[in-house]
KEFI-730514 format. One line per 8 residues: number of its first residue (from 0); their letters; for each residue x negated, y negated, z of C-alpha. Coordinates in Angstrom, 1 decimal, decimal comma, m for minus. Each point is the difference from the previous one (the first is absolute). Example, Ala and Ser with C-alpha at 12.3 -4.5 7.8 and 13.67 -1.06 7.14 Angstrom:
0 = AS = m12,3/4,5/7,8  m1,4/m3,4/m0,7 $
***
This chain:
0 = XXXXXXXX = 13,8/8,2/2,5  m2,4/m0,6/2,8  m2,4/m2,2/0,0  m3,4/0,0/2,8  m2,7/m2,2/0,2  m3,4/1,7/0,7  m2,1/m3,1/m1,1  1,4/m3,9/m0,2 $
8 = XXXXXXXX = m3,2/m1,9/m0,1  m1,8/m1,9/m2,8  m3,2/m0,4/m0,8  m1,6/1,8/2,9  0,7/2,1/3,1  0,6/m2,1/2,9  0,3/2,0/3,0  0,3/m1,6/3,4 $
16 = XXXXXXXX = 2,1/m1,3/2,8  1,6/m2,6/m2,2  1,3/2,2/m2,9  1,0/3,0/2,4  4,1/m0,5/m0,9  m0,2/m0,6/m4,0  m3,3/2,1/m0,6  m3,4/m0,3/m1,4 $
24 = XXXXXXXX = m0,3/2,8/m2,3  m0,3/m1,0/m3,6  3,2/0,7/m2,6  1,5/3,2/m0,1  3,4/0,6/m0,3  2,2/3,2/m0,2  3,6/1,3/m1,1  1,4/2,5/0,6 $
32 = XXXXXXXX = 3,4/1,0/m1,7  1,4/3,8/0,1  m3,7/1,8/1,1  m1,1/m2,0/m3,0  m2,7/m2,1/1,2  m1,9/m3,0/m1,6  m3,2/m1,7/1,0  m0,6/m3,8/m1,0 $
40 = XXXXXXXX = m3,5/m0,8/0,2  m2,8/1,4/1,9  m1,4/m3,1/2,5  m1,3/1,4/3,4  3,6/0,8/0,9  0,0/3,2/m1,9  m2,3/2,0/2,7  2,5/0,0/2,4 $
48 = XXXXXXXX = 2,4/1,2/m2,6  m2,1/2,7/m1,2  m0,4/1,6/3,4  4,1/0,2/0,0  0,0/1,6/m3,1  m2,4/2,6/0,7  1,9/2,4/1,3  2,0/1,1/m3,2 $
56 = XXXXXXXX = m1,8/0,7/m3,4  2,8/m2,3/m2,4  m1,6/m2,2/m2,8  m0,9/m3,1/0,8  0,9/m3,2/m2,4  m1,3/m3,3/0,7  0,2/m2,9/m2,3  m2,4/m2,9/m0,2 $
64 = XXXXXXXX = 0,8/m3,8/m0,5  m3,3/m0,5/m0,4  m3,8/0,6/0,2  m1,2/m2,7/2,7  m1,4/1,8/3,2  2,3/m0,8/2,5  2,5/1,9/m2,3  m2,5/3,2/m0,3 $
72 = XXXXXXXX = m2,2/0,0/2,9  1,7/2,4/2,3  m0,2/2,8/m2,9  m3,3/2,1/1,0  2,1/0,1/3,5  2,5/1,3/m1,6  0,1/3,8/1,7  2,6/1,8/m2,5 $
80 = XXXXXXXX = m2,8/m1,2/m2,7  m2,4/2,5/1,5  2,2/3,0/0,0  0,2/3,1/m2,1  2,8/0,3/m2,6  1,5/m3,5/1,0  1,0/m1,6/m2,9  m0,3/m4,2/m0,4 $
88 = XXXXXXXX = 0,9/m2,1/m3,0  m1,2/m3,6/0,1  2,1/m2,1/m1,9  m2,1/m2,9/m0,6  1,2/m3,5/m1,5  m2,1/m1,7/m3,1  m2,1/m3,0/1,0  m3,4/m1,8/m1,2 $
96 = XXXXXXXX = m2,4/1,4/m0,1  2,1/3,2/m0,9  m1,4/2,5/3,1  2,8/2,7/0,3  m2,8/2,3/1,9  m0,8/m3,0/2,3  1,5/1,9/3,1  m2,2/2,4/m0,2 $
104 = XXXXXXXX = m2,7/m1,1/m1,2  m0,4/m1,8/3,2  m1,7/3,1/1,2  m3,1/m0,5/m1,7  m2,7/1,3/2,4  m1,1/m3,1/0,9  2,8/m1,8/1,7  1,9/3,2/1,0 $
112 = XXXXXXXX = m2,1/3,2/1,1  2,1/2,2/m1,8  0,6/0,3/m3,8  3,4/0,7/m2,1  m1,5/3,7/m0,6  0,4/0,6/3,6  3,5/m0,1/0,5  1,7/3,0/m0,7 $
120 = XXXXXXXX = 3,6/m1,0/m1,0  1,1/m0,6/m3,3  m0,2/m3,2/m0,9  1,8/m1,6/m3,3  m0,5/m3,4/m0,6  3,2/m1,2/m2,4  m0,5/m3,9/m1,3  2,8/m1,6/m1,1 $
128 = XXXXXXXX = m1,1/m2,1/m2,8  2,9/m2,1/m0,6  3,0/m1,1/2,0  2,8/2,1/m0,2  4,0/0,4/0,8  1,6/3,1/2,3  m3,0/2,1/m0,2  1,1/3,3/1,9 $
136 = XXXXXXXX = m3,1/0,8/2,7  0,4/2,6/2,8  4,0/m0,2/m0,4  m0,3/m4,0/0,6  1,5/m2,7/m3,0  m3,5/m2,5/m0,2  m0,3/m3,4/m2,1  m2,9/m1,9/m0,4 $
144 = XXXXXXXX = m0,8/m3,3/m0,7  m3,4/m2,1/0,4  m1,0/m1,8/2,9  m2,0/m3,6/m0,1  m2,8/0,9/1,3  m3,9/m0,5/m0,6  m0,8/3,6/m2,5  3,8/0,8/m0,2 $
152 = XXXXXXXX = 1,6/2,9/1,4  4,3/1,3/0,6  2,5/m0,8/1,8  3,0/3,0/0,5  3,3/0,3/0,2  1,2/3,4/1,5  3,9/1,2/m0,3  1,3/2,9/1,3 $
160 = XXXXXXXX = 3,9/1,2/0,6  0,7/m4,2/m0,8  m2,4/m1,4/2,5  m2,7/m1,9/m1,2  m3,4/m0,6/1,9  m2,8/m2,8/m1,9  m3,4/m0,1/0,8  m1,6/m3,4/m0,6 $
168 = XXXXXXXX = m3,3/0,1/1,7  m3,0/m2,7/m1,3  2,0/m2,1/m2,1  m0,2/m3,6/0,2  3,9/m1,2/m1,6  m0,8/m3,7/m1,0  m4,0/1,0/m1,9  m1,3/m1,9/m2,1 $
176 = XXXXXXXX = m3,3/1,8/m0,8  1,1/3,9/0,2  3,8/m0,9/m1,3  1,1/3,6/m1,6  3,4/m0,6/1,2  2,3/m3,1/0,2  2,3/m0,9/3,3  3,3/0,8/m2,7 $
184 = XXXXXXXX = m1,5/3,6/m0,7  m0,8/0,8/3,4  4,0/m0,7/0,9  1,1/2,0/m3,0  m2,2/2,9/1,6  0,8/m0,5/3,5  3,7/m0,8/m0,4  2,2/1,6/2,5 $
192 = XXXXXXXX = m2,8/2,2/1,5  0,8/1,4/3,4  m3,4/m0,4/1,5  m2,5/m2,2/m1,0  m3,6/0,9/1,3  m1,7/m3,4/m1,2  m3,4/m1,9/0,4  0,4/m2,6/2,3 $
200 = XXXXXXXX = m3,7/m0,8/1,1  0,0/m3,4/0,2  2,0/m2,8/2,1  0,8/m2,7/m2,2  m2,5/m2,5/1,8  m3,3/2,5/m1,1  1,8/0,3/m3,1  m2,2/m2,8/m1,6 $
208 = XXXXXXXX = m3,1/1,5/0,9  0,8/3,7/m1,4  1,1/m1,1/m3,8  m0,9/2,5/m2,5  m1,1/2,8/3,0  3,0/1,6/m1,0  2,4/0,3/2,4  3,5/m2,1/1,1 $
216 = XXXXXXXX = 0,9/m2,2/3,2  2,4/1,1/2,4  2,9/m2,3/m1,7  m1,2/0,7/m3,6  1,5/3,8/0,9  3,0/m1,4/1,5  0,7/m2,1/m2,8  m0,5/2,8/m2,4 $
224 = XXXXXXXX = 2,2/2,6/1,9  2,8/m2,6/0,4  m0,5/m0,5/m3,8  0,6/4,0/m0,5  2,7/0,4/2,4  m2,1/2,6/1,8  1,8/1,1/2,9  m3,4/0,7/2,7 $
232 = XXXXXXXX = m2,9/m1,9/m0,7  m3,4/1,7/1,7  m3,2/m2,6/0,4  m3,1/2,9/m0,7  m3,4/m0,8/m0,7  m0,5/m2,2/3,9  m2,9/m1,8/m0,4  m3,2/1,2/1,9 $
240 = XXXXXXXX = 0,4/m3,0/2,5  4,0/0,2/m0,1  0,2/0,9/4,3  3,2/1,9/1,2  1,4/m3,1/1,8  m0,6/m1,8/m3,2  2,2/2,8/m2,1  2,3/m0,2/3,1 $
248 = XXXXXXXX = 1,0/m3,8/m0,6  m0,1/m0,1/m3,5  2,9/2,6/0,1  1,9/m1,7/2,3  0,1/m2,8/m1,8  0,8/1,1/m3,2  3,2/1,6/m0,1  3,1/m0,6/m2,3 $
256 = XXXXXXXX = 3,5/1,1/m0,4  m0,8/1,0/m3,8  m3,0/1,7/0,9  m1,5/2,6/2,8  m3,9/m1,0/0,7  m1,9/3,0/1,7  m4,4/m0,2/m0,3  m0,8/3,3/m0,3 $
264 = XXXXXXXX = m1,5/2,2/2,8  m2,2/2,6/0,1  1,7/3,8/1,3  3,4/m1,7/m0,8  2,5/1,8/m2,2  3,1/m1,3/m1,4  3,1/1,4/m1,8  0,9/m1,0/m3,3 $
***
């Protein structure tokens, strides 16, 4: 498999001169693994995938871990949406409110000048409803189990050819007020992965500040992914104010014999 980041931000884009080297584009994620090709969320990142997928007419399969807007904002720039006898399906993960249409009901008319009638692919929004072992998607092996975050949402586990990739974005490991799963379940989920993509928003210092917002320190990740035996662990979801020399130190601090520490970076791909 391999695995690019178009978007690593949370919350909000933060372009500038300080997040130039990890990227200020909001999540989005993609694997690719024998032409098969899988899009994790759909943050500003996903423009700038779009226009590199223009050129060929193959379906397009993205899969949401949730409904909050930095995960489905870059959608109406999403070119391959406005193009004839393009096919999309939307996996999108249950949360509360239940709003499986959320991504595009963001084009609305009045915060978006264009409505969902005027795209012309075909779109199919598919909502998983409850979590689920080794569904087959697009040729990829996907698990699911829920993330502790405020209105809920999934975190995935992608295998293919035995590599295994997890997506844990927006998921705050030690919650007490959006607990849907425990620190033991999330190491019987993660165990062994290859390549843990994992929220790590937080330094443990602002950590007091940011209880119940959903999302993990820095050394709550590492803790976890020592826990699992994961063999990379990837800090996604940088916090708005989170400056490149910042990301820089933070790595270079943190490294272990038992464990490889990357932050992830935005145009970089990496081989499962």
């Amino acid at each position: 498999m391999k695995v690019t980041f178009y978007g690593t931000r949370g919350s909000i884009p933060t372009p500038g001169e300080n997040t130039v080297k990890y990227g200020g584009n909001t999540a989005c994620v993609l694997i690719v693994a024998d032409n098969k090709k899988l899009i994790l969320d759909a943050g500003t990142g996903i423009k700038k995938l779009g226009e590199e997928l223009i050129s060929n007419n193959d379906p397009v399969t993205i899969i949401l871990s949730h409904n909050h807007w930095d995960h489905i904002q870059g959608f109406p720039f999403f070119v391959p949406a406005y193009q004839k006898n393009r096919q999309i399906n939307i996996y999108s993960a249950p949360t509360n409110p239940v709003e499986h249409n959320a991504i595009i009901e963001q084009m609305n008319m009045s915060t978006f000048p264009l409505s969902f009638k005027d795209l012309s692919a075909d779109i199919k929004i598919i909502p998983f409803k409850n979590k689920f072992e080794n569904m087959i998607i697009n040729g990829f092996s996907i698990s699911s189990i829920h993330i502790n975050h405020p209105n809920g949402g999934f975190a995935y586990k992608i295998c293919h050819n035995n590599k295994a990739v997890a997506y844990v974005t927006d998921n705050e490991v030690y919650s007490k007020d959006n607990l849907n799963t425990d620190f033991t379940e999330w190491i019987d989920f993660l165990r062994d992965v290859d390549f843990l993509i994992h929220d790590a928003q937080y330094t443990d210092l602002e950590m007091p500040l940011k209880l119940g917002w959903g999302h993990s320190s820095i050394d709550q990740a590492v803790k976890l992914a020592k826990a699992a035996k994961v063999k990379v662990l990837v800090l996604y979801s940088h916090a708005p104010e989170r400056t490149d020399t910042e990301l820089d130190k933070i790595i270079k601090d943190m490294q272990f014999k038992e464990l490889q520490i990357i932050a992830s970076q935005e145009g970089i791909t990496h081989n499962i």
